[in-house]
C-alpha positions, 0 to 999 in steps of 0.5 A: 915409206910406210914404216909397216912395209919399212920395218919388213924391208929392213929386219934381219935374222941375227946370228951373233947375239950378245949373250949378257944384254936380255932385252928387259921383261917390259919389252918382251912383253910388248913382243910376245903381246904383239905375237897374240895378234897374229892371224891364226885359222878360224880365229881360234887362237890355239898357238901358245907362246913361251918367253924363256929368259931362265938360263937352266932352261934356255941351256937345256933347250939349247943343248936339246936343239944341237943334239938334234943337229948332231953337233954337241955343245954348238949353240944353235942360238948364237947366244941369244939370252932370250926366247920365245917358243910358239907352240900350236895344239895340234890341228891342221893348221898347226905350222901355218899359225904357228909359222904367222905368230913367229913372222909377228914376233920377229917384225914386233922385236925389230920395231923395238930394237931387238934382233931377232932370229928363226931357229928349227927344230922345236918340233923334234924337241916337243916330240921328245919325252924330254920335250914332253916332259918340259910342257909338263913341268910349264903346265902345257899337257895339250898336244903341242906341236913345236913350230919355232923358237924365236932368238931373241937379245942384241947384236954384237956387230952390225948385221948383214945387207940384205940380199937382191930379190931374185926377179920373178919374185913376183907374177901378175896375172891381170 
């Protein structure tokens, strides 16, 4: 099998991340690389992508995220020990390329033998004074929209098979 299609095929979103293996800055390197590729609208590349490691902000993320959900002190990142936010400036297309870049970091991590995992909410965390207030002190004062965080780190116990894809997935028209 093409290993492209092969590594689509094969990832899956991880929701039991070891919290003490971060995968090395070499390697999110290439990840967050990889997500610079994503195709964006009109080729203007406004998402911006923030790798976060530091646990003070990670935890502050972290607990901004659960407030969000309504559920104190749950981690709503299953331990990951890193991440990566994907940003936009605010544009029409705003969540379309930033919903490509988040697809492109998540194949990369696969490809390098990081789990990975989608978690929401970065919108409502960006909108916050308190999420401004983090941009601001990351030297991002344009208008952002918050499209995802990325979870990132290393399984602890063997994913889930992936499920059967319904049939009228797809529709030819000839």
């Amino acid at each position: 099998m093409n290993p492209v299609i092969e590594n689509i095929m094969t990832r899956r979103s991880c929701r039991c991340f070891d919290p003490d293996r971060v995968p090395s800055d070499e390697v999110l390197k290439q990840i967050a690389e990889a997500g610079t590729w994503a195709p964006t609208g009109k080729g203007l590349q406004y998402p911006v992508i923030v790798v976060v490691t530091d646990k003070t902000l990670l935890n502050r993320i972290k607990r901004m995220n659960a407030d969000i959900l309504g559920k104190e002190g749950l981690d709503p990142f299953y331990g990951a020990p890193a991440m990566m936010i994907v940003l936009v400036k605010d544009w029409r297309n705003a969540t379309y390329d930033g919903s490509t870049v988040m697809t492109t970091l998540m194949l990369a991590a696969h490809s390098l033998g990081v789990n990975s995992c989608w978690i929401h909410r970065a919108k409502q965390e960006f909108e916050s004074e308190e999420g401004k207030e983090i941009l601001k002190e990351l030297g991002l004062e344009d208008d952002y929209i918050g499209v995802g965080h990325c979870a990132l780190g290393y399984a602890t116990k063997a994913l889930p098979e992936p499920k059967e894809r319904k049939a009228d997935y797809i529709h030819w028209v000839k």
